[in-house]
C-alpha positions in Angstrom: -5.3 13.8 11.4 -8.9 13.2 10.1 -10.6 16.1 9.5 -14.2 14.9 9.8 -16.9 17.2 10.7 -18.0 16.5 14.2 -20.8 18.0 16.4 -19.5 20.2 19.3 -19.7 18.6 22.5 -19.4 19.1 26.4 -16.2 16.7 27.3 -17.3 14.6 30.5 -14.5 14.0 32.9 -16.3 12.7 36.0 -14.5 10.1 38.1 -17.1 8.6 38.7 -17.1 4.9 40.6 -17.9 2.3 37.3 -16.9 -0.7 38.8 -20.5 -1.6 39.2 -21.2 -0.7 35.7 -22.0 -3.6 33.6 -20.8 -2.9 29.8 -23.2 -4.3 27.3 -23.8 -3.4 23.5 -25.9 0.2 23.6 -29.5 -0.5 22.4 -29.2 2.2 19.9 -26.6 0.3 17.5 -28.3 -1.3 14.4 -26.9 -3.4 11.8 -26.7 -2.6 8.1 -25.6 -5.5 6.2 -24.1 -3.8 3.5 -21.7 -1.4 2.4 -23.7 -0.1 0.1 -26.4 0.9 2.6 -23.9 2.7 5.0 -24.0 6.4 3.1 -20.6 5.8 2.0 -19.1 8.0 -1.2 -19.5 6.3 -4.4 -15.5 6.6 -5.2 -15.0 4.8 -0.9 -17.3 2.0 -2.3 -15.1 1.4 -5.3 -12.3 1.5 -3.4 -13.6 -1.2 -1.0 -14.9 -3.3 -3.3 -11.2 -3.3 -5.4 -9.4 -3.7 -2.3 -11.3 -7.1 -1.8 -14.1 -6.6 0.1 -17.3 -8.3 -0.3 -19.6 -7.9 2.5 -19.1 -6.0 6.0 -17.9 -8.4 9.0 -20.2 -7.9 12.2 -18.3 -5.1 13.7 -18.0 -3.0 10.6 -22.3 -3.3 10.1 -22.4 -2.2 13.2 -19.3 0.2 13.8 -19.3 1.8 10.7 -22.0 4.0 10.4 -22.4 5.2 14.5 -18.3 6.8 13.8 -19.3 8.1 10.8 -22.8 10.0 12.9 -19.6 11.5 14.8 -20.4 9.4 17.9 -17.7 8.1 20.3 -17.2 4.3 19.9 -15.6 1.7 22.4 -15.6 -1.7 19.6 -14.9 -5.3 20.6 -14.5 -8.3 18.0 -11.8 -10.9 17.8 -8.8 -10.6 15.9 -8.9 -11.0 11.6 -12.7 -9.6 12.1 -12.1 -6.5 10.0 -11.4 -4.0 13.1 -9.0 -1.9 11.6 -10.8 -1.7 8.4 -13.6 -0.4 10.3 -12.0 2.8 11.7 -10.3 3.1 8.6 -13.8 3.4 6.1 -14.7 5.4 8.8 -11.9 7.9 8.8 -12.1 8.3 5.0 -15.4 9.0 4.9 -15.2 11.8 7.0 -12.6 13.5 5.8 -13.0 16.9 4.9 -11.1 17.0 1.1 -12.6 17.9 -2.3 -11.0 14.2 -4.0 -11.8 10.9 -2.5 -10.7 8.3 -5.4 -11.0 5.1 -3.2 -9.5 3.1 -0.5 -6.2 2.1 -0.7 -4.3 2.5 -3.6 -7.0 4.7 -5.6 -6.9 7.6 -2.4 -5.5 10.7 -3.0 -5.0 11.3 0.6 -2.0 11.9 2.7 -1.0 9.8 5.4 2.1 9.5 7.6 3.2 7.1 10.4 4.9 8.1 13.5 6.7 5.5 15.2 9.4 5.2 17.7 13.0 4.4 16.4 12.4 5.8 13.0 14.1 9.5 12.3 12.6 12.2 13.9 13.8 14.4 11.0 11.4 12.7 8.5 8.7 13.0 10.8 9.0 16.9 11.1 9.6 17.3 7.6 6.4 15.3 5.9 3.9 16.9 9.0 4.9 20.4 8.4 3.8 19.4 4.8 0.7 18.4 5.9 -1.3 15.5 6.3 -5.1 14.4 6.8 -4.4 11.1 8.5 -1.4 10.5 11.2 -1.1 6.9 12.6 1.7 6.5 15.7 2.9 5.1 19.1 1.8 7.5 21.8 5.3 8.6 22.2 6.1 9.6 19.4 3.2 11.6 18.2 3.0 13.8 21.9 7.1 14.1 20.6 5.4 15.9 17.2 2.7 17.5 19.5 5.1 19.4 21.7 7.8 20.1 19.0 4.2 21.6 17.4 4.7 19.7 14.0 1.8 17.8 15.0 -0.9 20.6 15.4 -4.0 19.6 17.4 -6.1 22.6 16.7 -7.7 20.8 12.7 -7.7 17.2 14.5 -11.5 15.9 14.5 -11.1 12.2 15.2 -8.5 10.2 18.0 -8.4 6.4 16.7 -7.2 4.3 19.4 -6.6 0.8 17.5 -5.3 -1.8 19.9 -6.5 0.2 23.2 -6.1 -2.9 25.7 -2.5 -3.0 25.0 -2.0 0.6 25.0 -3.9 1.4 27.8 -1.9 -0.7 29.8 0.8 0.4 32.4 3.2 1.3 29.9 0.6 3.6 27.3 -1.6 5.3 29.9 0.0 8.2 30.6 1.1 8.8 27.4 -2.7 8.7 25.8 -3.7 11.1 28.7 -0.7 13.6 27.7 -1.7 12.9 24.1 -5.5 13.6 25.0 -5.0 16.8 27.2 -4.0 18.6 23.8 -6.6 17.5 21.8 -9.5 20.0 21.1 -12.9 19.4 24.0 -15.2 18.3 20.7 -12.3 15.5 19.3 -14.5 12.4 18.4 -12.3 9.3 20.5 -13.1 5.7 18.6 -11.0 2.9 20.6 -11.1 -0.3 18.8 -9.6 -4.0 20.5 -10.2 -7.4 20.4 -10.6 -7.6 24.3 -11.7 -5.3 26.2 -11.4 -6.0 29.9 -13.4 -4.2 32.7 -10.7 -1.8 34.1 -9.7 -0.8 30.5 -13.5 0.0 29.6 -13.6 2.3 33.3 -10.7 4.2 31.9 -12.7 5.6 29.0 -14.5 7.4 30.8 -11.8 9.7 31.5 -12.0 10.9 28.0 -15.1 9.2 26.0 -18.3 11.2 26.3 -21.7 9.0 25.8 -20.2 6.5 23.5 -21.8 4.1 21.7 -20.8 0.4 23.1 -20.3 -2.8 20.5 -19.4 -4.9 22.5 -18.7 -9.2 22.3 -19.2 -10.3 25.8 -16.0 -12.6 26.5 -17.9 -15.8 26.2 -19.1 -15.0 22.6 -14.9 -14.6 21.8 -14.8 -17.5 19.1 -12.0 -19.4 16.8 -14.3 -19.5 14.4 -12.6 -20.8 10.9 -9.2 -21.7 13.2 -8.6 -25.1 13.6 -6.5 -25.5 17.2 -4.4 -28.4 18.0 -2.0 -29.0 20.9 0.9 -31.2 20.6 2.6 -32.4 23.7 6.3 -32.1 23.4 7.0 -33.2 27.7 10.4 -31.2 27.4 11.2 -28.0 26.5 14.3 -29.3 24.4 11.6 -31.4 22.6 10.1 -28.7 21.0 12.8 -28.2 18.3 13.3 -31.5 17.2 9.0 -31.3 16.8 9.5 -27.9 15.0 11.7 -29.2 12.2 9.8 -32.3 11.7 6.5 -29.7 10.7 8.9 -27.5 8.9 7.3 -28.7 5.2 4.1 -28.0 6.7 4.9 -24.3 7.9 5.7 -23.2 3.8 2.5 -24.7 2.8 1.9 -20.4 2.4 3.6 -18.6 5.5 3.9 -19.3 9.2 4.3 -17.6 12.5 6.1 -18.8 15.3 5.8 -17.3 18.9 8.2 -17.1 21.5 7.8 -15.6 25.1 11.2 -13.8 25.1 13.4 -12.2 22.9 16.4 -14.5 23.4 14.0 -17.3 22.8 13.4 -15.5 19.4 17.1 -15.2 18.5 18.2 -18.7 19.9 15.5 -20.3 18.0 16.0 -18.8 14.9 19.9 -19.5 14.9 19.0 -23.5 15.9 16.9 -23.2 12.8 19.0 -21.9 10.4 22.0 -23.8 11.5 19.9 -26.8 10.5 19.5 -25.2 7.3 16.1 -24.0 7.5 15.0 -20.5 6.1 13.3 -18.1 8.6 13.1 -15.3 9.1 12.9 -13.4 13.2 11.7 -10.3 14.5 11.5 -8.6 18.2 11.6 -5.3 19.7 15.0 -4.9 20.4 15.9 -4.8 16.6 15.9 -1.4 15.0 12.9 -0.1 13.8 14.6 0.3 10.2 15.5 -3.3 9.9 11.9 -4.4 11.8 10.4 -2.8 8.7 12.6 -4.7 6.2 11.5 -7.7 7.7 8.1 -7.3 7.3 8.3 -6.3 4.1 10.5 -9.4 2.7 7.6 -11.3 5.1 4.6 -9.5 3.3 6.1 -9.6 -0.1 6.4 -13.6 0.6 9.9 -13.3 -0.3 10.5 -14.9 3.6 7.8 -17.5 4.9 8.5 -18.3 8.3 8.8 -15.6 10.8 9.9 -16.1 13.9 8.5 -13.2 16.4 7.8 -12.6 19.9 4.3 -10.7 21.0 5.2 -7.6 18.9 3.8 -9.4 15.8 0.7 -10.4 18.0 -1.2 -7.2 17.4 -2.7 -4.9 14.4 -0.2 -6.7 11.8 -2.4 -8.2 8.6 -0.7 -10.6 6.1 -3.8 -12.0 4.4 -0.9 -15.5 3.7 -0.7 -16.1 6.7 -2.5 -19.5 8.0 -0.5 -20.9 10.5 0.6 -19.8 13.6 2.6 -22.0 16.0 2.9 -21.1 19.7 6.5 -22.6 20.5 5.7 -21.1 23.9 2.4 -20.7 25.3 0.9 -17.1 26.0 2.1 -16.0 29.4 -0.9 -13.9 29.3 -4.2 -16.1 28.1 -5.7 -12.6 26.9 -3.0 -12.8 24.4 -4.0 -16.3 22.7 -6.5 -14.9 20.6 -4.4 -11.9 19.2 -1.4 -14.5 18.4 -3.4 -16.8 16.1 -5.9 -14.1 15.3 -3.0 -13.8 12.7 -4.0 -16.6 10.7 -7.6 -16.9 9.5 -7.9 -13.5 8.6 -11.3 -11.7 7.3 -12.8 -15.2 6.9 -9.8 -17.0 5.8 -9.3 -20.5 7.1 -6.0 -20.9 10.1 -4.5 -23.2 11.6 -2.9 -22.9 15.6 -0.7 -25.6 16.8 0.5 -25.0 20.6 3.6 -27.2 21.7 2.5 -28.0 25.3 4.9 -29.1 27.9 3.6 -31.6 30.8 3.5 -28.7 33.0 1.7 -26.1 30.2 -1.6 -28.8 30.7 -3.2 -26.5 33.5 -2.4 -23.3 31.0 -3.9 -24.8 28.2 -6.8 -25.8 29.6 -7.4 -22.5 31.2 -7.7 -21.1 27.8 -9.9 -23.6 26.7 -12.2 -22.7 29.1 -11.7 -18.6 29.1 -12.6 -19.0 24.9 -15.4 -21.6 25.6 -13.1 -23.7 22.6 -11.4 -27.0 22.3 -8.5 -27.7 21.5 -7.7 -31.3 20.3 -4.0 -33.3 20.0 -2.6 -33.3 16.8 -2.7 -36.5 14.8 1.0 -36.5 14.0 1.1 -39.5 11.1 1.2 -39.7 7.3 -2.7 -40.3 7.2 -4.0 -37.5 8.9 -2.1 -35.7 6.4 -3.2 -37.7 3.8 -7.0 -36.7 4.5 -6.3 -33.1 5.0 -4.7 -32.8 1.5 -7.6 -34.8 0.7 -10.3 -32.3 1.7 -8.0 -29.8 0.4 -8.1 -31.5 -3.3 -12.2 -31.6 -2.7 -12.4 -28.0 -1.6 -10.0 -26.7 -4.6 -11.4 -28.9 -7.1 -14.8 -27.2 -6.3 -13.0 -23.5 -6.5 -11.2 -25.0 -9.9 -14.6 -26.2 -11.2 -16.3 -22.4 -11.4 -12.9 -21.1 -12.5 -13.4 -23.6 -15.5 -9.8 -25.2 -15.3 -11.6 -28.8 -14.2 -10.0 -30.6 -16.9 -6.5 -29.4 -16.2 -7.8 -30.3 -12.4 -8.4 -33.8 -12.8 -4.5 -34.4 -14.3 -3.5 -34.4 -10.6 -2.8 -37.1 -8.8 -3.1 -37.8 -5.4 -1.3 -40.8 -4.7 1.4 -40.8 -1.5 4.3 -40.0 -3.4 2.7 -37.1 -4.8 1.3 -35.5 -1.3 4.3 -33.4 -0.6 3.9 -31.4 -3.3 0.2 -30.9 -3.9 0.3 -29.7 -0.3 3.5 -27.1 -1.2 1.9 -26.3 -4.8 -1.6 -26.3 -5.3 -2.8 -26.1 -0.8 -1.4 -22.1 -0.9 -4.3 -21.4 -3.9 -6.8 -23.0 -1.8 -6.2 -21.5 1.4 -5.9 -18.1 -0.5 -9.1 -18.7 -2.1 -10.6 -19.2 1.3 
């Protein structure tokens, strides 16, 4: 785990009534604007600055620096906000090793994940070898914790990355059995998109002081994710609607949600019968094969994944800028992680939600939760037409500071040729962006 060096401190465990308590950003957070002004190792910078990185989102000038002071943290920001990065930076600056080279691929750190349905073997072997960062499923890392592969005695820092979903039913007792082995001064940072009220009284089971950053739940934007609805009135409507976008969904790579995992493995065998390439994922498949998926998916070897709500949460594939809800969210808390996939860091998405008559009630419920709007999709050839249109604007601005304008303005842009500027020369533009 991370061995940063953390102040000794008194682990409160009152159970204390906070249903009263009204959660609001502590007064003591302040915002530094740049990475370069955080205290960070020169060798950290580099490595955030190669990996891409320009300028800290909100949460990491505020985040960053109070994990880093060895505070505990509860963090709140929409999806594709830089969240994980921010525990990350964190992390590696307070690791306790002699040769920090740089995030990411420059880091001469060792790092294992511990996951369910992977071989418990490999798991033993690379922790008894040692390692400064562990990231797993509660499971399976109180599994290493007992079998005392996993030894708590060095561990300095307890990330928990997605907390609403794993402090739900199913993860609670799991984090407490994880928690009650964990040395009294362990710093706990718990990072989510959402954070609702009876997750944030939970924390005080094993948070002591921590510093709050909070987005109150009417400050949850879309910002840079274009939303569209498009009503579909039946159920079997929706895949005749699918394969008429399906040119659209390869302009750089798509998600598609289901609700269920049959849905997930009917669709995708509708789709490929019709000789469409997707790709599908869901929990039921083997962890081995789930990993395979994504990496064909990452690598953009595949560039339409079909998933159900497992894909929803903590995955980044920067590519990624449309996500289509074949179903609606069951759970309206789980909107903004499903097309918090697209639009990542900045990047521009798209959302389009296929909306049976009797999804209208859901669908405005989650306008109103998000304080967004989301409008019908114009579904003709001149809507499409403008879009590649502000697309051609848009890259022949990026084209015009690359210096390639001349071999720009060679492109034409008549009807015939919309197709395949969208499929060509849209996926520079959205990566750009």
């Amino acid at each position: 785990m991370a061995a940063a060096t953390v102040p000794v401190k008194k682990r409160l465990l009152k159970d204390e009534d906070m249903t009263k308590v009204e959660f609001e950003t502590s007064e003591e957070v302040d915002v530094t604007p740049t990475f370069d002004t955080m205290g960070l190792r020169e060798d950290l910078l580099r490595g955030i600055y190669a990996y891409g990185f320009e300028k800290p989102s909100a949460i990491q000038q505020r985040a960053i620096k109070q994990i880093i002071k060895g505070r505990d943290v509860i963090a709140q920001s929409q999806s594709g906000t830089g969240k994980t990065a921010t525990f990350c930076i964190s992390v590696l600056q307070c690791l306790d090793i002699q040769v920090l080279l740089a995030l990411g691929d420059f880091m001469n750190v060792q790092c294992h994940s511990c996951i369910g349905g992977t071989n418990v073997g490999e798991d033993i072997r690379k922790l008894d070898y040692g390692q400064h960062v562990v990231a797993g499923t509660p499971g399976r890392v109180f599994d290493m914790i007992r079998r005392r592969s996993l030894r708590t005695r060095a561990i300095k820092m307890l990330v928990l990355d997605e907390a609403d979903e794993m402090l739900n039913k199913g993860f609670k007792e799991q984090i407490y059995d994880v928690y009650r082995y964990l040395p009294p001064a362990t710093q706990v940072v718990l990072i989510s998109a959402t954070l609702p009220h009876e997750i944030l009284e939970m924390t005080n089971k094993f948070m002591t002081d921590p510093i709050r950053i909070l987005v109150k739940r009417d400050e949850l934007t879309l910002e840079g994710i274009k939303q569209f609805f498009v009503a579909v009135e039946r159920e079997e409507w929706k895949f005749d609607t699918l394969c008429d976008l399906y040119d659209t969904l390869t302009i750089t790579q798509a998600v598609i949600f289901c609700n269920t995992k049959r849905k997930v493995d009917w669709l995708t065998e509708k789709m490929r019968e019709a000789n469409f390439t997707v790709s599908s994922m869901h929990g039921d498949m083997p962890q081995k094969e789930r990993d395979s998926i994504m990496k064909e998916f990452r690598s953009g070897a595949s560039r339409v994944l079909i998933s159900t709500d497992v894909w929803a949460r903590g995955l980044d594939v920067p590519q990624v800028s449309l996500i289509i809800n074949y179903d609606l969210p069951n759970n309206r808390e789980l909107y903004i992680h499903r097309i918090g996939r697209s639009g990542r860091y900045g990047r521009k998405g798209v959302a389009i939600n296929f909306v049976k008559n009797d999804d209208i009630r859901i669908l405005r419920d989650i306008e109103q939760y998000y304080s967004t709007q989301i409008d019908e999709m114009p579904m003709n050839g001149n809507f499409m037409f403008k879009c590649t249109h502000s697309a051609q604007s848009s890259l022949q601005r990026y084209l015009e500071l690359c210096g390639h304008i001349k071999w720009f303005k060679h492109i034409n842009i008549q009807a015939d040729h919309c197709k395949k500027f969208i499929q060509v020369y849209l996926p520079l533009f959205l990566q750009y962006y």
